[in-house]
N, C-alpha and C positions, 0 to 999 in steps of 0.2 A: 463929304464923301467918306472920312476915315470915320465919323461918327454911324454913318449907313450899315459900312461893314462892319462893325463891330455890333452893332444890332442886330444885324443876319446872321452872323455865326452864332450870337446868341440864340436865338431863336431856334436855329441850324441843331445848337446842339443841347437845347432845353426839350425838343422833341425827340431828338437822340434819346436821351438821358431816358425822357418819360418812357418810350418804346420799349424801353429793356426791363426799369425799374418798376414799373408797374404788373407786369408782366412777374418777375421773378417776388414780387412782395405776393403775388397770390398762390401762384404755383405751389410751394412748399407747403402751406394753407389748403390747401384744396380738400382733404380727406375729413378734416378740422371741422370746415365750413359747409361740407356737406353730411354733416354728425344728427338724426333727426331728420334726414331725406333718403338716405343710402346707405349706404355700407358695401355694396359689390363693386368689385376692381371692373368689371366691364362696364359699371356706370364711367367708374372716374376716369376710364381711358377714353369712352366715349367723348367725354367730357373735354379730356386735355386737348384731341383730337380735332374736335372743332371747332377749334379757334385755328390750327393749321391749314383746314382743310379749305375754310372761309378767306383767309391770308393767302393760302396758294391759287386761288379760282381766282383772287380777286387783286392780285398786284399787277399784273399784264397790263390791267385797262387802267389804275390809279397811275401808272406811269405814262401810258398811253394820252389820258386825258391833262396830265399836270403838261407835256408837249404839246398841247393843243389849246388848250385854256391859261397856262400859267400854272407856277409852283403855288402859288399862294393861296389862290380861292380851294386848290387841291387839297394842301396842308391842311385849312382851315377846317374844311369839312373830315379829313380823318381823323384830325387832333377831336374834332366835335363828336365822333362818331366813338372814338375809347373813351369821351367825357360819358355817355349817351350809355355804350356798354357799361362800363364800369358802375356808373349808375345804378343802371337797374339792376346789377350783381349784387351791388352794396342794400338796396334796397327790399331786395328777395332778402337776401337771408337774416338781415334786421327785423322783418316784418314778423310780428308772433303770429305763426300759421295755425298752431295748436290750440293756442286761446282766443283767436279773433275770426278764423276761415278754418273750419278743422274739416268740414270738408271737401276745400279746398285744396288742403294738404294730402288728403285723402284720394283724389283724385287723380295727383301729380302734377299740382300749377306750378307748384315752386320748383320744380327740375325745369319743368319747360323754361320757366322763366330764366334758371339760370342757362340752357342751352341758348336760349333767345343771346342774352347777353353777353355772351363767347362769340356767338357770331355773328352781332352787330360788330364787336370788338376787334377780330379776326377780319373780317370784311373792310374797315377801314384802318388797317395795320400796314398800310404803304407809307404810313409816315417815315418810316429807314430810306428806303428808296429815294422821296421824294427830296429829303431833306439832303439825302446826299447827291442829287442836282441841284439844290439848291448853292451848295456849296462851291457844287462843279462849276458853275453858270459864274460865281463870283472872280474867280481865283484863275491867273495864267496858265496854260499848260505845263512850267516849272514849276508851279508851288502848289500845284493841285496831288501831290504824293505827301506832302506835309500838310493840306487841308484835309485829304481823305486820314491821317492821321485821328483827327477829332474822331472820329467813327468809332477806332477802337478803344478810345480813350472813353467816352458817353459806355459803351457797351461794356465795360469790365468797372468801369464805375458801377455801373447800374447794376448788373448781376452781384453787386459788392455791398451796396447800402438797400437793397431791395430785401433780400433775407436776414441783413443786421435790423433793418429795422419792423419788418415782418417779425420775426422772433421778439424784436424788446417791446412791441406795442402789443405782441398776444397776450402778455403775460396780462395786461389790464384785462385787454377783453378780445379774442379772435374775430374780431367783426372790424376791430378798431383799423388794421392797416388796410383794410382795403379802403376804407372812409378815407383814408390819409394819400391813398392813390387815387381816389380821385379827386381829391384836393389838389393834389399835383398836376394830375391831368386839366384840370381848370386852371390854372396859372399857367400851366405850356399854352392853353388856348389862346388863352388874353394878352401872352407874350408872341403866339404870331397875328393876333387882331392887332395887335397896337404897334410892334416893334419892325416882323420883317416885311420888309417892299418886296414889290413883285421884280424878282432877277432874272424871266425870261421875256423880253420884249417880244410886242405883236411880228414885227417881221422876222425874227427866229423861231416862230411855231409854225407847228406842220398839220398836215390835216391825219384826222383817227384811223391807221391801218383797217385792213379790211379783218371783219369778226374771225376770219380763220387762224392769222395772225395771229391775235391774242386767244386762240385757245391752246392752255398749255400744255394738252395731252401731245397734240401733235409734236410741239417743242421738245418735249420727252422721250420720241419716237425717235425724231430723227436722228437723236446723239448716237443712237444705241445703233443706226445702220453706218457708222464710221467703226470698220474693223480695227483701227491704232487706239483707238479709245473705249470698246464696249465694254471689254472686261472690267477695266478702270473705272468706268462709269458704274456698273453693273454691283464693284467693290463700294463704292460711294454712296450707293441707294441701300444696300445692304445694313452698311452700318449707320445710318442713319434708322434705319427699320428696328436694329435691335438695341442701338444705344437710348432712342427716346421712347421704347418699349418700356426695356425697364426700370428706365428713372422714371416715368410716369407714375411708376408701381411703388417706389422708394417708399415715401413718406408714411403711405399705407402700409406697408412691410414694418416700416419706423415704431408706427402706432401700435398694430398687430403683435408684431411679434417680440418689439421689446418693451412697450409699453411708455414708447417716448411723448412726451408732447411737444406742442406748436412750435419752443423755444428751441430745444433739441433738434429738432428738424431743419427748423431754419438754419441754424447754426451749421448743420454739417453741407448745406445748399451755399452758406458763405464761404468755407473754407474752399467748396469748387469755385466760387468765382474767382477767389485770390492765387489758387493756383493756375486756373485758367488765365488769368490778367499777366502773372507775371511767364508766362509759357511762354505767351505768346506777343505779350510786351517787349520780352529781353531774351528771350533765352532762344528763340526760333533761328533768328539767324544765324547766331554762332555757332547752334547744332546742324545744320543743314549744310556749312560750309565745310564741318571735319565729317560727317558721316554721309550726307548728302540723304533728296528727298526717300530713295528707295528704303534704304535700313531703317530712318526713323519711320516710315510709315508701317513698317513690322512689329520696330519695337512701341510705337504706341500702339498698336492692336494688343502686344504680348500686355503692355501697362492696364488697358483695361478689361482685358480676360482677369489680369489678378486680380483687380479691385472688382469685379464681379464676380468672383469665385469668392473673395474674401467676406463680405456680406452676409451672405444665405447661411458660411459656417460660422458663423458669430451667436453667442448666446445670452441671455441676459447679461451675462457676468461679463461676460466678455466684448458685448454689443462696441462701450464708448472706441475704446481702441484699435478693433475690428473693421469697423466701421469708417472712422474719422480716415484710417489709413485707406480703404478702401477707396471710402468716394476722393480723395487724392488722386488715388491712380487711376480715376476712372478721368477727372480732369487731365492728370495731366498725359495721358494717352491721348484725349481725345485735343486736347489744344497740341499733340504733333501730327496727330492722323490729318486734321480736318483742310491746314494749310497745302501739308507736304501730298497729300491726294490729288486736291485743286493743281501744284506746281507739276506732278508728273503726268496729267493730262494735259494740262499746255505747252509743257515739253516734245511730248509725243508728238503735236497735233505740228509743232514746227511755224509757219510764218500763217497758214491756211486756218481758217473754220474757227478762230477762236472765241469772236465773242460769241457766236452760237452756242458753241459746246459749253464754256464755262458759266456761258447765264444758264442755260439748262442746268448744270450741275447745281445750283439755288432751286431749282423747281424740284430736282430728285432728293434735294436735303428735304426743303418742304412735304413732297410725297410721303418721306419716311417716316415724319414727324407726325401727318396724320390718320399714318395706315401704322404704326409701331405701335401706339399706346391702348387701341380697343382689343388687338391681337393678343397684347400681353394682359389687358383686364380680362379677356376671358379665359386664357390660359389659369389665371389665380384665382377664377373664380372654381375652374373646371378639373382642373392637375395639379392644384398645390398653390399656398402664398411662396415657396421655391421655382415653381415652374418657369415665370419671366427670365429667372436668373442662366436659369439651364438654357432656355430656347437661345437666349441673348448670347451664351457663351458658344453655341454650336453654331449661330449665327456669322459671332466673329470669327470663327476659324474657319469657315467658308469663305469669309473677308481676305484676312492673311491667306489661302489660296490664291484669291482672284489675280491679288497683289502680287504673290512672290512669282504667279504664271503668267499674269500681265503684261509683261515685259521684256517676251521671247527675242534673242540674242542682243537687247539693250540691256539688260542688269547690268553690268560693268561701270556703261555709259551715264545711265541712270543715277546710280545710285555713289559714283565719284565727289 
């Protein structure tokens, strides 16, 4: 039995791990590995875009179906499905289009193909979810706040060796780490084919809600008709809209305007995970108990308005230090907003309507994540490689609004 679990967590959190780490090894890449297909920000936002967009239509039913079937066969097939993406990602852009299919390339195969492969990739992206029932299923109601632990531990890992090793494998060749992610993603595979057992038994599954259920527009709507939480909600969709606006933009702006490469980029995408890891690793609670949720969710707005300001007036000369400080505060704003947001809407909301509202607030992060980054590649394509920057800063200050208006005659209360 203790050997079981200890193969389940593994597995639990080699999927973890792959989820994030895969993901953040291409991200930074992204502007790199489409050098010879594109060049416009409303390509690569399109781009970012639908792998969100594909993840957010389609985790309702991966979770829906992992309670009806089992975690396992679910896992199996999502783990199979970023193998599957990734793939063909790796294999578009390895492929010489110019010397072997040139009009091929000519036609636009090789974008299709890499949209193809975002949202096969995005489409079976419920391995978070799933893995974190998986987890749930194993573990007592007391030790399941020390098992949901792993989650953030796999997630700030991965945002951490995803762009260390993204950068040190570009320098051989930019093709090379995404080969290396899916090498990883095929060993997460084989580690849940071989290792985890199925943790939800036949008589604890339920049969598949009805189609309306799992569409998550509705889920979307109805947050927003609860008056104690709209605005709040309305703050949360927001900033998600202009924060993964203009980091989608970053690396591009990286190349553009300072003339960085694959290594430089990554590197400043590591430093946000390690500030984000320790944000929100160590430093949340203690700030939340002397300032409480209200002021830090101000002052991390005010943290990454600077590091978005800070950016766009950076110049060659000036870019490393500009910059490094920048995307700093853009982490470490966004590791107090993102918590202390989630805590003041469950505050509000009192003993009623929680798990509705706060799983909803995942579908408006999602929302943001896939409506932020085309808005701001057209923007730089149409008003300046600065544009993102501006729209994202007038964004957040509509933010800091929602928030400081949010919470008519509770600020005191709030924010104690």
């Amino acid at each position: 039995m203790r050997r079981s679990r200890r193969s389940t967590v593994l597995s639990a959190f080699l999927t973890l791990l792959n989820d994030r780490m895969g993901e953040s090894i291409v991200f930074p890449l992204l502007p790199f590995l489409l050098t010879g297909y594109t060049s416009h920000g409303r390509t690569l936002g399109l781009l970012t875009g639908s792998y969100a967009v594909a993840q957010f239509l389609a985790t309702p039913m991966i979770g829906a179906l992992s309670d009806r079937y089992g975690r396992r066969p679910v896992m199996a097939c999502c783990v199979g499905g970023t193998v599957l993406g990734l793939g063909l990602f790796a294999a578009t852009i390895a492929f010489p289009w110019a010397s072997q299919w040139p009009a091929a390339r000519a036609a636009g195969l090789p974008l299709a193909l890499l949209f193809a492969a975002r949202l096969i990739d995005g489409f079976s992206g419920g391995t978070a979810a799933t893995a974190g029932a998986v987890l749930a299923d194993i573990s007592p109601p007391e030790e399941r706040a020390r098992a949901f632990g792993l989650i953030g531990v796999a997630f700030g890992l991965g945002f951490i060796l995803g762009p260390a090793l993204g950068g040190l494998l570009a320098r051989q060749s930019v093709t090379l780490p995404v080969l290396v992610a899916v090498g990883f993603a095929v060993v997460n595979l084989l580690a849940v084919l071989t290792l985890l057992p199925e943790t939800h038994p036949p008589e604890a599954r339920i049969p598949l809600p009805r189609r309306r259920e799992l569409q998550p527009f509705s889920q979307l709507a109805n947050v927003f008709r609860n008056p104690q939480v709209r605005r709040l909600c309305g703050a949360f969709f927001l900033f998600f809209l202009a924060f993964n606006g203009f980091t989608a933009m970053l690396v591009l702006y990286f190349r553009q305007a300072y003339g960085w490469g694959p290594d430089l980029a990554a590197l400043a995408f590591l430093v946000v995970g390690v500030v984000a890891t320790v944000v929100q690793g160590g430093l949340i609670g203690p700030l939340v108990q002397r300032l409480g949720e209200w002021r830090l969710s101000l002052a991390g707005l005010g943290s990454v308005i600077a590091g978005c300001l800070l950016i766009p007036l950076a110049t060659p000369a000036t870019a490393i230090p500009l910059v490094f400080t920048g995307v700093s505060l853009l982490a470490l704003g966004t590791g107090l907003v993102t918590p202390c947001l989630r805590s003041l809407v469950s505050r509000r909301l009192g003993d009623s309507g929680q798990g509705a509202a706060l799983g909803s607030l995942q579908g408006l992060q999602s929302a943001g994540s896939f409506l932020g980054p085309p808005l701001a590649g057209l923007a730089y394509d149409t008003a300046g490689r600065h544009s993102p920057f501006w729209l994202g800063i007038g964004l957040l200050v509509g933010v800091a609004a929602l928030v400081a208006g949010g919470l008519p005659g509770q600020g005191r209360k709030d924010s104690a």
